[in-house]
C-alpha positions in Angstrom: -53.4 -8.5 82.7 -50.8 -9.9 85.3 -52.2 -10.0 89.2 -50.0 -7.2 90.3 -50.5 -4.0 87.8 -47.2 -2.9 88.1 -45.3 -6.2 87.5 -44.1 -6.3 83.9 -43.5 -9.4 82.3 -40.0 -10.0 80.8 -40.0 -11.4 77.0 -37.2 -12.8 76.2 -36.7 -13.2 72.2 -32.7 -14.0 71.6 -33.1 -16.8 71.1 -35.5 -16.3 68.4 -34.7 -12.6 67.1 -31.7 -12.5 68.6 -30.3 -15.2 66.4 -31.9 -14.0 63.3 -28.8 -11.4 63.4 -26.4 -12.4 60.2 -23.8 -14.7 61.7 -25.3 -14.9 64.7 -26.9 -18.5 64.3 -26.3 -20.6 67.8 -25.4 -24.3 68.4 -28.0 -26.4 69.7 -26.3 -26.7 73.1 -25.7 -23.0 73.0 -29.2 -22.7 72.5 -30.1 -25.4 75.2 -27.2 -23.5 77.8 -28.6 -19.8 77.1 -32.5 -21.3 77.6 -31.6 -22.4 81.0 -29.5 -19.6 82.0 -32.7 -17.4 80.9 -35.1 -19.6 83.1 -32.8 -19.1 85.9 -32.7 -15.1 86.0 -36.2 -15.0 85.9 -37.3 -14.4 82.2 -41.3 -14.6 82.7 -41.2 -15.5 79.1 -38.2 -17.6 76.6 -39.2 -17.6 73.2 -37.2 -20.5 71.9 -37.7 -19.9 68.8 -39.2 -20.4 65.3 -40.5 -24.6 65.3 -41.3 -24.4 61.2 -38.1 -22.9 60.3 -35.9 -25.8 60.6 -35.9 -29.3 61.8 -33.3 -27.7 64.3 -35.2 -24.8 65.4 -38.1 -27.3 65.6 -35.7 -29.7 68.2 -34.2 -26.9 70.2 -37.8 -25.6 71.0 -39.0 -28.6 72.0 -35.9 -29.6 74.3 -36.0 -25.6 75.8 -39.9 -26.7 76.7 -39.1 -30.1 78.4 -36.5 -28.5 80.1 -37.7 -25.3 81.6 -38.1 -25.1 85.2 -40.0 -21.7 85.4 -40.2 -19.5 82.4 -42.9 -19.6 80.3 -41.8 -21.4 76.7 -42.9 -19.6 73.1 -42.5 -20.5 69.2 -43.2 -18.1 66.6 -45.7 -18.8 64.1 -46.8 -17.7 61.1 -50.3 -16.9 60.4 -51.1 -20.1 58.8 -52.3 -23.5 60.2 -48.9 -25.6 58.9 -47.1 -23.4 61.2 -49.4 -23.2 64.2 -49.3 -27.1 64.5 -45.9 -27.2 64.0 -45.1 -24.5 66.6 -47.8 -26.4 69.0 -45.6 -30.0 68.5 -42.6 -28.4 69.7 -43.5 -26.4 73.0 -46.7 -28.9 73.8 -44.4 -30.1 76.7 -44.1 -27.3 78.4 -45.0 -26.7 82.2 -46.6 -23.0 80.1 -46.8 -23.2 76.8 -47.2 -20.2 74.6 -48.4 -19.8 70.5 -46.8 -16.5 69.2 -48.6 -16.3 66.0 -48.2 -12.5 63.2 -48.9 -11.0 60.3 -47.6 -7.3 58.6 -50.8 -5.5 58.7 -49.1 -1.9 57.8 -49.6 -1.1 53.8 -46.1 -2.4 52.7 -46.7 -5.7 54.5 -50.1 -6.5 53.2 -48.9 -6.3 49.9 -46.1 -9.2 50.8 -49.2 -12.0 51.0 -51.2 -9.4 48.2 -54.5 -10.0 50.6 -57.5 -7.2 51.1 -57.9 -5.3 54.4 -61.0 -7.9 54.6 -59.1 -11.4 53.8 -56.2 -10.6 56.7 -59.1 -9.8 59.1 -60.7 -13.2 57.8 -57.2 -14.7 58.5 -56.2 -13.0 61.7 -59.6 -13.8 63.0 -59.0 -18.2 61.6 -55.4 -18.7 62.8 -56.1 -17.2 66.2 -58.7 -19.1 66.8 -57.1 -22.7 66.0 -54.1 -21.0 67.9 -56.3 -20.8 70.8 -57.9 -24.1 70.4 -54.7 -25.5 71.2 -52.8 -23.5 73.4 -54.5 -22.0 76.3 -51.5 -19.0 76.2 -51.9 -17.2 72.8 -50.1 -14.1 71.4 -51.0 -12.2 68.9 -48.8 -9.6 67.1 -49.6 -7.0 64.6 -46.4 -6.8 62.4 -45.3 -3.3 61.4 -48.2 -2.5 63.8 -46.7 1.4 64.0 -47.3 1.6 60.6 -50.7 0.7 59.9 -53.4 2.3 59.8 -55.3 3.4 63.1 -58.3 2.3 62.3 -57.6 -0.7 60.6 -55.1 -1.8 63.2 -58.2 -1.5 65.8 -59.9 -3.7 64.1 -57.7 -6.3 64.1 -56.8 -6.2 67.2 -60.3 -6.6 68.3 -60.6 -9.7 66.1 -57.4 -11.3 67.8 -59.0 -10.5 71.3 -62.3 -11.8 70.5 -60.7 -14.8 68.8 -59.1 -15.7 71.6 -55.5 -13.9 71.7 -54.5 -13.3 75.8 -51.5 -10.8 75.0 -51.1 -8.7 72.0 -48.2 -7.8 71.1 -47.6 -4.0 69.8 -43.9 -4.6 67.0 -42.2 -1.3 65.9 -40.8 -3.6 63.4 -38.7 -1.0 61.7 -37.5 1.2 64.7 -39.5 4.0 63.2 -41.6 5.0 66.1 -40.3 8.2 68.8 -41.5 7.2 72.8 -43.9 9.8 72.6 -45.6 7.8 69.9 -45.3 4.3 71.2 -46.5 5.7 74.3 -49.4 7.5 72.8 -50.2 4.1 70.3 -50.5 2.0 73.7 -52.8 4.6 75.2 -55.0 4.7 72.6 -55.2 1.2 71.8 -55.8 0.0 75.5 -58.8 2.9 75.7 -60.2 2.2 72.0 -59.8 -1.2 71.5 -63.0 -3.5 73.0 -61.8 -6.4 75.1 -58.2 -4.7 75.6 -58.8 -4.4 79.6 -59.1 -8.4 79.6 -55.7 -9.1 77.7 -52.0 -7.7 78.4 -50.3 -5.5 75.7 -46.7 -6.2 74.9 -44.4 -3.8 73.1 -41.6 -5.3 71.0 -39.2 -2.0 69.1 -36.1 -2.3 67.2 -33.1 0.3 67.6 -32.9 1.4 64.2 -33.0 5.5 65.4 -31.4 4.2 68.6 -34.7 4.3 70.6 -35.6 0.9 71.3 -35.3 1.1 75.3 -36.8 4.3 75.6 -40.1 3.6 73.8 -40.1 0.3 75.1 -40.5 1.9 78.9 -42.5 4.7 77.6 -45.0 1.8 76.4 -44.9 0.4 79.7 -45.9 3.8 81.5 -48.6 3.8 79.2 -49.9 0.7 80.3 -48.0 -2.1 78.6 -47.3 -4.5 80.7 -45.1 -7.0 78.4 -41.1 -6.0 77.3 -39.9 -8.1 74.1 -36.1 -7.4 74.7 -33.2 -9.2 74.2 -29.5 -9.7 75.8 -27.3 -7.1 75.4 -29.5 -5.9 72.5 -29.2 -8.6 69.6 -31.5 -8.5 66.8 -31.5 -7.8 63.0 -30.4 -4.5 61.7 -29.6 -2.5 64.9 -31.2 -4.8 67.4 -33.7 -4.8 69.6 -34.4 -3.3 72.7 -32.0 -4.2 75.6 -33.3 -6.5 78.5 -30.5 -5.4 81.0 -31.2 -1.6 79.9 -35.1 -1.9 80.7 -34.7 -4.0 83.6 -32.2 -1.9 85.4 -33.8 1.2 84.1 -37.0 0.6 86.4 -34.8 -0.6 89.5 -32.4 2.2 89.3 -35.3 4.8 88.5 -37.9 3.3 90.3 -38.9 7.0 91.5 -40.7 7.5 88.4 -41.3 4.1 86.9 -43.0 2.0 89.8 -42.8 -1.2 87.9 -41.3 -4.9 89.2 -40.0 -7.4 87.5 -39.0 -10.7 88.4 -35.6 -10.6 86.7 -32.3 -11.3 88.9 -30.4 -8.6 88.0 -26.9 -10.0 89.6 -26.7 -12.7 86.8 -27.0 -9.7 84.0 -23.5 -9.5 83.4 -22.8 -13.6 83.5 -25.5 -14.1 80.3 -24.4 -10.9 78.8 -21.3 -12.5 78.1 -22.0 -15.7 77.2 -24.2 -14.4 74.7 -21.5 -12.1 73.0 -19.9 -15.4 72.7 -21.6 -17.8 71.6 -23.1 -15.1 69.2 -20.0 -13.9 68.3 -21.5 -10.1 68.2 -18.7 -8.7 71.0 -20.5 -6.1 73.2 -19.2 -2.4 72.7 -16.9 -1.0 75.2 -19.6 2.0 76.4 -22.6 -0.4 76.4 -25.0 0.8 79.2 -25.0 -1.6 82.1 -22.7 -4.7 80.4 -20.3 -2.6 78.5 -16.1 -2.7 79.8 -16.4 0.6 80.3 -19.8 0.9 82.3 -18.1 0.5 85.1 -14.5 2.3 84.7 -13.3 5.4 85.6 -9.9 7.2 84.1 -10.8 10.9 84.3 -8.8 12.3 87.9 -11.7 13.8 88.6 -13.9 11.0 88.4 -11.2 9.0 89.7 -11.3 11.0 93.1 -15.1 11.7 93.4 -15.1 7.6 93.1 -12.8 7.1 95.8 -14.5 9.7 98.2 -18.1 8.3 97.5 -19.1 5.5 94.5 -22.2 7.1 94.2 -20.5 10.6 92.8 -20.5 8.8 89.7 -22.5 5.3 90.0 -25.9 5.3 89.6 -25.6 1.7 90.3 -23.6 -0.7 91.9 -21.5 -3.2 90.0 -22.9 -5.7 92.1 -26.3 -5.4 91.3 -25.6 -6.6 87.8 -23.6 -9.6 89.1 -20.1 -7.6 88.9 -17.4 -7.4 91.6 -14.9 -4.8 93.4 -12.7 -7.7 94.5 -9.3 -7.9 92.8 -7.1 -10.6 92.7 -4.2 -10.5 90.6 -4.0 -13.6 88.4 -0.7 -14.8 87.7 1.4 -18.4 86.8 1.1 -19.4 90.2 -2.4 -19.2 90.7 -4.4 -22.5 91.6 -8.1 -23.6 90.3 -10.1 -22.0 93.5 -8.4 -18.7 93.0 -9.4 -18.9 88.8 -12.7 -19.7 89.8 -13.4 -17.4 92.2 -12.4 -14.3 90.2 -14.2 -15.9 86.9 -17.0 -15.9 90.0 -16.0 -12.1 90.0 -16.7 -11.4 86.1 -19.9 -13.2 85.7 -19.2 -16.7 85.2 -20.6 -19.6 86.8 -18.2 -22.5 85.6 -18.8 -26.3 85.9 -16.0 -28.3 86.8 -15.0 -29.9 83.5 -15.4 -26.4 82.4 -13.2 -24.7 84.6 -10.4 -27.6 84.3 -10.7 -26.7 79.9 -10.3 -22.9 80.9 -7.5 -23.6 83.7 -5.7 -25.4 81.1 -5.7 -22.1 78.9 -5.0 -19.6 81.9 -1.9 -21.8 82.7 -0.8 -21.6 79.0 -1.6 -17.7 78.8 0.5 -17.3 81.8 3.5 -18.3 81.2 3.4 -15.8 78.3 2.5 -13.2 80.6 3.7 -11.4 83.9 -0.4 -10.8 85.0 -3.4 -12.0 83.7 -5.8 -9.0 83.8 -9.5 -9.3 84.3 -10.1 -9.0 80.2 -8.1 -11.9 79.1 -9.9 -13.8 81.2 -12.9 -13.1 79.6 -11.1 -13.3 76.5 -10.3 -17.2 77.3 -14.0 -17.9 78.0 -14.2 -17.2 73.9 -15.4 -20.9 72.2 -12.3 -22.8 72.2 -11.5 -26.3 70.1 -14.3 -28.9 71.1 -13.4 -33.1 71.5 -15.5 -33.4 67.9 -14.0 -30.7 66.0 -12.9 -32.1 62.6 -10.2 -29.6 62.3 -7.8 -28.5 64.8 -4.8 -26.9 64.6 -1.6 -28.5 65.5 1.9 -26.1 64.6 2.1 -22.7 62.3 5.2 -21.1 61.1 5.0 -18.0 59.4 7.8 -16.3 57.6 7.7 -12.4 56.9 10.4 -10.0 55.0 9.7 -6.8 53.6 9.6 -8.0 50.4 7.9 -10.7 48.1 5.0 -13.0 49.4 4.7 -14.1 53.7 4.9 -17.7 54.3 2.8 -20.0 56.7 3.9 -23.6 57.2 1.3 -24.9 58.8 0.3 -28.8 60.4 -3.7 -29.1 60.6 -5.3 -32.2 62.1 -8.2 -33.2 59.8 -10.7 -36.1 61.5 -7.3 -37.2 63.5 -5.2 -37.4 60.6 -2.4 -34.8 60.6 -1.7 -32.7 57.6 1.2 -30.1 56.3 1.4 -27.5 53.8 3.4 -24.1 52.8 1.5 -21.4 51.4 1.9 -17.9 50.5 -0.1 -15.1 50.9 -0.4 -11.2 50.9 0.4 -10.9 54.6 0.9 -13.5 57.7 -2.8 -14.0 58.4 -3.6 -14.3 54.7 -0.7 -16.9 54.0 -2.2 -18.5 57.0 -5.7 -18.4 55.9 -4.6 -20.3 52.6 -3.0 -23.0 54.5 -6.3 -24.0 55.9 -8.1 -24.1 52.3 -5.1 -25.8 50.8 -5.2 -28.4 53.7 -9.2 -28.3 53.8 -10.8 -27.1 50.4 -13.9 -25.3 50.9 -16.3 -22.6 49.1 -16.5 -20.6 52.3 -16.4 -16.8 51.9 -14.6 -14.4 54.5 -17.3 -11.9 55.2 -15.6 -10.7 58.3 -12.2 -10.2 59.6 -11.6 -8.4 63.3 -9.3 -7.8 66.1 -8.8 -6.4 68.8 -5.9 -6.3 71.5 -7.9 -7.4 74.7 -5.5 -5.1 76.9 -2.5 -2.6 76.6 1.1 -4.1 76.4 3.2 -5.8 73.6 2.1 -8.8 75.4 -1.7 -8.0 75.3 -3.8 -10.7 74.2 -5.7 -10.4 70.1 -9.0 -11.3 69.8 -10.2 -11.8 66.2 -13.6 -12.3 65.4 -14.0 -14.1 61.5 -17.5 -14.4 59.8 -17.7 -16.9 57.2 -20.9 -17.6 54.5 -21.1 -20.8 52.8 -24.3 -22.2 50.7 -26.3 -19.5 52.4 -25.3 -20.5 56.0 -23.6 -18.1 58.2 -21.2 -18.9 61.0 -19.0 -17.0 63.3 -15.6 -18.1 65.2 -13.4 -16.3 67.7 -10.4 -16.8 69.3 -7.8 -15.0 71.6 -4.0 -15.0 71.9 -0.9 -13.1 72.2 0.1 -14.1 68.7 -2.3 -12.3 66.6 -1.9 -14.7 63.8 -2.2 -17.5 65.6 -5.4 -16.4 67.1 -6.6 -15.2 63.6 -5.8 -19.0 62.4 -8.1 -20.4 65.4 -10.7 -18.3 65.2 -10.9 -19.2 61.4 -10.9 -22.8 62.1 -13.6 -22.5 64.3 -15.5 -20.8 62.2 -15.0 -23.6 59.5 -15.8 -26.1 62.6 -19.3 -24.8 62.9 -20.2 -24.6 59.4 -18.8 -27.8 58.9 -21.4 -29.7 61.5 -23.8 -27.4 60.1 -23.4 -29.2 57.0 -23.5 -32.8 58.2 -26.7 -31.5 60.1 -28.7 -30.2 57.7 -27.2 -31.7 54.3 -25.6 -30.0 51.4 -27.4 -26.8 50.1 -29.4 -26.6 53.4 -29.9 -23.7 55.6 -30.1 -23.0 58.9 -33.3 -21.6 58.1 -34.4 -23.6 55.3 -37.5 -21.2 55.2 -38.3 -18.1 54.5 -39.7 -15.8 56.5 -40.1 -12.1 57.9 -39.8 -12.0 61.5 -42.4 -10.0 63.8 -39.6 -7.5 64.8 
């Protein structure tokens, strides 16, 4: 257990889970800048991610572990020894290194590996134990754990403790449990279970039924004392439970949940977006705590109780979650420090090359606009073209009449040489999206297509969101503008970008995961 009994630790897993989302697959350096923006909040505990997977996943890891200042740094292993070593190699060099080794011990999952009740617990009882004999920090989790059997899932347990396991992990893999349940599970287990007063129980639940924070903090009041979470939710299916929704859950309501955590909650809203970025999983307008809307009021009623007394209809200030009430209208003639500071405002902490490739953008948007509002400048902090993209796009035309075929001239730049075709196509964006095979042939397949206008106004800003699968690896590219084809054109590219360096990465045929594997969700 932690020194303080009502300090719960802070797991962080999207960098691990989180990514495991379809399409959501990060950039090395994305992985590297989330890591340390992680560390710097206060996550108790990164898990970087899975070292066997990939010899990617196996790199990030091991740079996360040299690099982190504070944060304890996790891999995810199977339960075998090949992937125990491996996971060992890659977060060795940490300043607290962590082996998160799991196995499906419900029904369903024991038939996966086809072993006896009796040859898991002979496994469990192995892997933990040369887990342990290398890392001093092991985890243990239960997959499927809240559907096993109660006895059997005792016994394990026990096995994992006695083995050598110093937290153990609780996954509603499925998001089938109800808080009463989880709560009750935890209960039981921390009573029943011999050993379970010398280890700390984490609780790790999916949002499949929508319940992930709420039996995540029912776990805790039951005596768990680990949150698996991720930001703004990410995860497979429906995602996992929400770090900023847990965290500012017991600050806000710390009347009836007592519990600490070492998170800085005024750098929420800064990671929140990055992540829907670099992701590419946009965060839904009513999110709780990161969400545009979490913060707005339009009702007049609301509108007025607001401007009598905030707290008529803030539970919490925008502040605490690293937002501001300053407004500074944003227009051609602002300068660098004024960007800044309002990009200061919404969460993001720029460097200065950073901020010079963003001014560059504002400057352009501007002209085009009488007022930059405060959502197109987060729209601009989508990925934009990078120095070693191969393809980048250099002039569009398109050509629309009522009738026949659109038209898209378009100039692409492909490794510095540039390139023109006409194509034609059922639409503008669809013409558009042909010029790009016809200038760069490729087997990628559109799996998604969205936008949305960033604000109101003819002149509002698009934001398109693409999804592309090729050779079993999955990318995602966005872009903004106020030409909506031009923005749909970008966000393609980039898209192509990604799975193009990707490809000269991992070779032809390769995945991102070039393993598979069942993750302990």
């Amino acid at each position: 257990m932690t020194q303080d009994p009502n300090h719960v630790l802070i797991f962080d897993t999207t960098l691990r889970d989180g990514e495991q989302s379809p399409g959501a697959t990060m950039t090395h350096d994305e992985k590297l800048e989330i890591a340390e923006m992680l560390d710097e909040m206060g996550v108790d505990i990164i898990e970087a991610g899975f070292p066997i997977a990939s010899a990617g996943d196996f790199r990030a890891v091991s740079e996360i572990a040299e690099r982190a200042q504070s944060a304890m740094i996790c891999g995810l292993a199977r339960a075998n020894l090949k992937d125990i070593d491996r996971c060992w190699d890659a977060v060795k060099h940490a300043k607290a290194p962590r082996i998160h080794t799991f196995i499906g011990t419900s029904p369903l999952h024991r038939a996966i590996p086809n072993l006896t009740q009796d040859e898991m617990a002979d496994r469990i009882h192995d892997t933990v134990t040369h887990a342990r004999n290398l890392c001093e920090n092991v985890q243990w989790s239960p997959m499927d754990a809240t559907r096993t059997e109660w006895d059997y899932l005792c016994r394990v347990i026990e096995i994992a403790i006695n083995a050598g396991a110093s937290t153990i992990n609780i996954p509603d893999t499925v998001g089938y449990t109800a808080p009463r349940e989880s709560a009750d599970l935890i209960r039981r287990l921390i009573e029943t279970v011999p050993g379970a007063d010398k280890v700390t129980f984490a609780t790790h639940c999916h949002n499949d039924l929508g319940m992930a924070t709420a039996n995540s903090l029912a776990a805790v009041e039951a005596g768990a004392r680990q949150i698996e979470c991720t930001i703004n939710g990410l995860g497979e299916r429906a995602g996992n439970t929400a770090l900023e929704e847990v965290v500012m859950a017991m600050k806000v309501r710390n009347d009836i949940m007592p519990f600490q955590t070492g998170i800085d909650t005024t750098k929420i809203m800064s990671i929140s977006r990055r992540v829907a970025t670099v992701s590419g999983f946009p965060v839904q307008f009513n999110k709780a705590i990161v969400g545009k809307n979490a913060f707005a009021h339009e009702s007049g009623i609301h509108q007025d109780g607001m401007l009598k007394n905030p707290e008529n209809f803030e539970i919490m200030r925008p502040e605490d979650v690293g937002l501001s009430e300053t407004s500074l209208v944003m227009g051609k003639h602002s300068g660098r420090a004024a960007l800044r500071a309002k990009l200061e405002d919404l969460g993001f902490d720029l460097a200065d090359n950073q901020l010079n490739d963003v001014f560059v953008r504002f400057k352009e948007l501007a002209d085009r606009k009488k007022e930059v509002y405060d959502d197109d400048l987060i729209a601009l902090m989508q990925v934009g073209e990078g120095a070693e993209d191969k393809l980048k796009l250099v002039s569009l035309r398109v050509v629309c009449g009522t009738d026949g075929p659109q038209e898209a001239t378009m100039t692409l730049s492909v490794d510095g040489e540039e390139k023109s075709v006409t194509a034609t196509g059922d639409g503008p964006v669809d013409a558009s999206f042909n010029a790009v095979k016809a200038l760069y042939p490729h087997g990628a397949r559109l799996q998604l297509y969205q936008v949305h206008a960033v604000t109101e106004g003819t002149d509002a800003q698009a934001t398109v969101s693409v999804r592309m699968e090729e050779e079993g690896r999955i990318a995602t590219g966005q872009s903004a503008d106020t030409d909506t084809v031009v923005a749909s054109v970008r966000a393609y590219i980039n898209c192509l970008n990604r799975l193009i360096l990707r490809r000269e990465k991992l070779g032809p045929g390769s995945d991102a995961k070039e393993i598979s594997y069942r993750d302990v969700s």
